[in-house]
C-alpha positions as CSV (number, residue, x, y, z in Angstrom):
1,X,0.0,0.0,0.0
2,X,1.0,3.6,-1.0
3,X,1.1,6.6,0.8
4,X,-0.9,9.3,-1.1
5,X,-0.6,12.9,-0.3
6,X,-3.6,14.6,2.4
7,X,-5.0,16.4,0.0
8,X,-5.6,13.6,-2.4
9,X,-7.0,11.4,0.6
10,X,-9.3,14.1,1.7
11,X,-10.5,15.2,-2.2
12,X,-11.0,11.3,-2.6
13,X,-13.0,11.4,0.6
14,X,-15.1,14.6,-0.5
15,X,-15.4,12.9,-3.6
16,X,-16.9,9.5,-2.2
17,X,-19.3,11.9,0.1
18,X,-20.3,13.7,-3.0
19,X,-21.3,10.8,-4.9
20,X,-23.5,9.3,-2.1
21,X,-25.2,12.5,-1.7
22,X,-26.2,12.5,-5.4
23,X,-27.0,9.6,-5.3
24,X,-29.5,10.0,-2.2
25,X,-31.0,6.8,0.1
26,X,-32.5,4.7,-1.6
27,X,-30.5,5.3,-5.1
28,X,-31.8,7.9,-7.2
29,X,-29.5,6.8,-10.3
30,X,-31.6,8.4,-13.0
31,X,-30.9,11.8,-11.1
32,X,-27.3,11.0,-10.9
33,X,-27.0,10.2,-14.6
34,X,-28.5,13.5,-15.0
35,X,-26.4,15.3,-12.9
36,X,-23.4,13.2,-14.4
37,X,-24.6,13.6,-18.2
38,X,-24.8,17.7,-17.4
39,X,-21.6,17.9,-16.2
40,X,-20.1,15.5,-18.5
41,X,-21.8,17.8,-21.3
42,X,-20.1,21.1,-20.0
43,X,-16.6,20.3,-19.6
44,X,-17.1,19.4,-23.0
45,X,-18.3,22.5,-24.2
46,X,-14.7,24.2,-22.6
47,X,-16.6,25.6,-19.5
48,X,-17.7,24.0,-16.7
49,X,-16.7,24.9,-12.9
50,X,-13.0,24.8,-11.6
51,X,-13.5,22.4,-8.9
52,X,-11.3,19.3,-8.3
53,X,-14.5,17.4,-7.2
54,X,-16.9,18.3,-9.8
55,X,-14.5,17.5,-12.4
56,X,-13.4,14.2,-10.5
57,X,-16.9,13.4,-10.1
58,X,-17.7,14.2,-14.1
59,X,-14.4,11.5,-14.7
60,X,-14.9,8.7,-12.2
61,X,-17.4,7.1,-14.3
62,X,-16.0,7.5,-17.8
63,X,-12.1,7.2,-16.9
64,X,-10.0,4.4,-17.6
65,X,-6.6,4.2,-15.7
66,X,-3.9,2.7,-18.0
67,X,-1.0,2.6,-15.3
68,X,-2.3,2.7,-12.0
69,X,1.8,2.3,-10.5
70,X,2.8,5.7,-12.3
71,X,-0.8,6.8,-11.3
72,X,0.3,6.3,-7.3
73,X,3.4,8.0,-8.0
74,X,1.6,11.2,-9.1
75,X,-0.7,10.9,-5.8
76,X,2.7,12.3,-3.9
77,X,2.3,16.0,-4.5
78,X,-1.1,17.5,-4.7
79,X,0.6,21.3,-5.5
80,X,3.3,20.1,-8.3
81,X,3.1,18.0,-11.0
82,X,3.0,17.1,-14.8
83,X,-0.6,17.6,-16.1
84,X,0.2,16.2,-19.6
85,X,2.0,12.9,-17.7
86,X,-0.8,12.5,-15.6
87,X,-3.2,12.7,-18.8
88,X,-1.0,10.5,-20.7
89,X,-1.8,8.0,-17.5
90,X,-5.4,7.8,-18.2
91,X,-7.9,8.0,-21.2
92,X,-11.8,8.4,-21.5
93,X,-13.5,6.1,-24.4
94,X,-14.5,7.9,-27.8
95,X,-17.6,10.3,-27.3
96,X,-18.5,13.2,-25.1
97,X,-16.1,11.4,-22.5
98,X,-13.4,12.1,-24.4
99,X,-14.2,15.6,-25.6
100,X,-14.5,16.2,-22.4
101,X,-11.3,14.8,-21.3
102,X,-9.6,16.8,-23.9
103,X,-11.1,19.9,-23.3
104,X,-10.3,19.7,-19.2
105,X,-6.4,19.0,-20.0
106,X,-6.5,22.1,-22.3
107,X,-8.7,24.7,-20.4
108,X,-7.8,22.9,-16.6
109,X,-4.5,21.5,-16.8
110,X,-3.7,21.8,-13.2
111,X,-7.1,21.8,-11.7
112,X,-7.7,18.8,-13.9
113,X,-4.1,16.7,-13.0
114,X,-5.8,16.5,-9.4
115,X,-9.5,15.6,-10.8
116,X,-8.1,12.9,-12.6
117,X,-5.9,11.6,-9.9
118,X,-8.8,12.3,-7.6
119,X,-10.6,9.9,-9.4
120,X,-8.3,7.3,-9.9
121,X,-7.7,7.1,-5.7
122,X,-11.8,7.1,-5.5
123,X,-11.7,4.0,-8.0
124,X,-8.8,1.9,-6.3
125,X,-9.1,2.9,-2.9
126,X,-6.9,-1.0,-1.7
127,X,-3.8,0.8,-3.7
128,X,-3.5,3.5,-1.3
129,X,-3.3,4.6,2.5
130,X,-2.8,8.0,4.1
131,X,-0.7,9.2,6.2
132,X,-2.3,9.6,9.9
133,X,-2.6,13.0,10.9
134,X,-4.5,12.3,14.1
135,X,-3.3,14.5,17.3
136,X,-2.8,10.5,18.7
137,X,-0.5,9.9,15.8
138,X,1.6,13.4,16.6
139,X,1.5,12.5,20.3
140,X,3.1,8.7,19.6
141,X,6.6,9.0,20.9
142,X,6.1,12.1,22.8
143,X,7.2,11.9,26.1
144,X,6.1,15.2,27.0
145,X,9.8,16.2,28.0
146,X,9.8,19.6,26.7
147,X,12.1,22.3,28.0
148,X,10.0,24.4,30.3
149,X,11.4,26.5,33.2
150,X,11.4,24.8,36.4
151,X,8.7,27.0,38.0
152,X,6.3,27.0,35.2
153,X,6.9,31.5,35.4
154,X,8.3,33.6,32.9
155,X,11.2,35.2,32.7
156,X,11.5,38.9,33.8
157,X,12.0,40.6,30.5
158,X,9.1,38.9,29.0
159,X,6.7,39.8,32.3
160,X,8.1,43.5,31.9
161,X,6.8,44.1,28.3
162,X,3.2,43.4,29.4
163,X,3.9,45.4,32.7
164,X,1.7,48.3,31.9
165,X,2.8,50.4,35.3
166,X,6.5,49.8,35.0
167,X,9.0,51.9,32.7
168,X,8.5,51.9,29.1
């Protein structure tokens, strides 16, 4: 299992959350074919909002991931990358899907490099862990042996900058 960076875990998340929601209990999937078909039809068109999770929720259904290995490698930097390598990773059948892939590497690049690896975590979340960020995790190995002055008091200078009646 990989390490992917936070950003990518918690866009994946969002992503997953997104989905349900669209979805709605119990299942509503002519209203998410809608919803996907709309958004699917916009990017298409060039335009469409610049949002990591709408345009990794218009991919995850349409996407195909050609080398998910290379794909995990790209999931290490959310801010830097190569949008046309991570395009090159992945491809969208003939269609609308594949206007609409085109167009979001052209008018999105960067927005779109973390859509489509967005999308790719969503679709293979085995491949990947994150890194715990808990305040547990932080505290593991802590022993709580900071430096801190034996009488828990601070030191003169610093008392004497808040001391409103003293000298200034």
């Amino acid at each position: 299992m990989r390490k992917v960076h936070p950003e990518f875990a918690y866009q994946s998340r969002e992503l997953a959350g997104q989905i349900d929601g669209i979805l709605g209990d119990p299942p509503d999937h002519k209203n998410y074919k809608l919803m996907l078909n709309a958004l699917v039809s916009e990017y298409a068109g060039g335009g469409g909002i610049e949002d990591v999770n709408m345009m990794s929720f218009a991919l995850v259904d349409v996407i195909r991931f050609d080398n998910p290995k290379a794909m995990l490698d790209e999931a290490q930097d959310y801010e830097d990358g190569d949008p046309a390598r991570v395009f090159a990773l992945a491809s969208c059948p003939d269609g609308e899907a594949a206007k609409m892939y085109a167009a979001i590497e052209e008018n999105f690049p960067e927005i779109g490099r973390q859509a489509v690896i967005t999308a790719f975590l969503h679709k293979h979340p085995r491949l990947w862990d994150e890194d715990d960020v808990s305040l547990d995790q932080l505290a593991e190995g802590d022993d709580g042996d900071d430096e801190h002055d034996d009488e828990g008091g601070v030191t003169d200078d610093f008392a004497q900058m808040f001391d409103q009646e003293g000298e200034h």
